[in-house]
Steps between C-alpha positions, in 0.01 A plus 500: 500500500697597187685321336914477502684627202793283396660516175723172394709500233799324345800581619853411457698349827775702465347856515565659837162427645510130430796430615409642793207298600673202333826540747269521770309241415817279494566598845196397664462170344875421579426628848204242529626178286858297476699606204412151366170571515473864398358495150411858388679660207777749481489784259636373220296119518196742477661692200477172332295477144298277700374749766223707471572788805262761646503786754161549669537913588248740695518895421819391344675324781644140386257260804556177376643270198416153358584307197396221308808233380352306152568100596374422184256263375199802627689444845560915676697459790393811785860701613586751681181594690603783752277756703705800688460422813329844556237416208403145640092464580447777249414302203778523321604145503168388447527768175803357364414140525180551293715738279712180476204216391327763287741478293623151501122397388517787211847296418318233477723300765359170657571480872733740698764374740672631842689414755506694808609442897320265751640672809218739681617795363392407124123416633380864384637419149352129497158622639555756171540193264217305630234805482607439113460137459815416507554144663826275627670309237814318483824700418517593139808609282843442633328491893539243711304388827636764752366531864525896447298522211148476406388468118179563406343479160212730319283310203408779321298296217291363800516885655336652199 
């Protein structure tokens, strides 16, 4: 079996492609969590200095984006993870998280964060998380205990 090509690199969340994975990504998780509970980031949160954002593409088509958030103190803080709908089971998400780690560990970061749903329909992306190591953990940051959310917490000094 070969091998799928993907080629992830930084992007900015304004460009045309990104927005339009990042707009759709918006509408899905506000079509699956309360507005109170709806934490992913809006263009220009993940234009912030403290973003690091990435477009995973195949033959040049934009198939997913992700993006690390610095929380300081060697604390990364996982964003943004989204999969085209059409590209889910290839890979591609599986790509972009290891993308993701690679190069929090080359950054030298301790322990990566995330929060993500708790409803069914985030079990494919918590299954992900877990196939990494990545554990449950009390909220982190400015998160509170939510019923819709799961957080989840990578050691990657423990990881290496």
């Amino acid at each position: 079996m070969t091998a799928i090509a993907f080629d992830i690199s930084a992007a900015r969340p304004s460009d045309p492609e990104a927005t339009a994975l990042i707009r759709r990504h918006l509408a899905q998780m506000a079509a699956q969590s309360p507005e109170e509970s709806c934490h992913a980031m809006d263009i220009s949160g993940l234009e912030g200095p403290e973003v690091q954002f990435f477009l995973l593409r195949r033959n040049g088509q934009a198939l997913a984006m992700g993006a690390l958030k610095d929380l300081g103190d060697g604390a990364r803080e996982l964003k943004s993870m989204h999969t085209l709908a059409a590209a889910r089971g290839s890979g591609a998400g599986r790509a972009m998280l290891g993308f993701l780690l690679d190069l929090a560990r080359r950054d030298q970061a301790a322990a990566i964060y995330l929060e993500t749903g708790s409803t069914e329909d985030f079990m494919p992306s918590r299954r992900l998380y877990e196939s990494f190591g990545f554990v449950p953990c009390p909220p982190f940051a400015d998160y509170a205990e939510d019923p819709w959310s799961v957080f989840m917490r990578l050691d990657l000094r423990a990881a290496a």
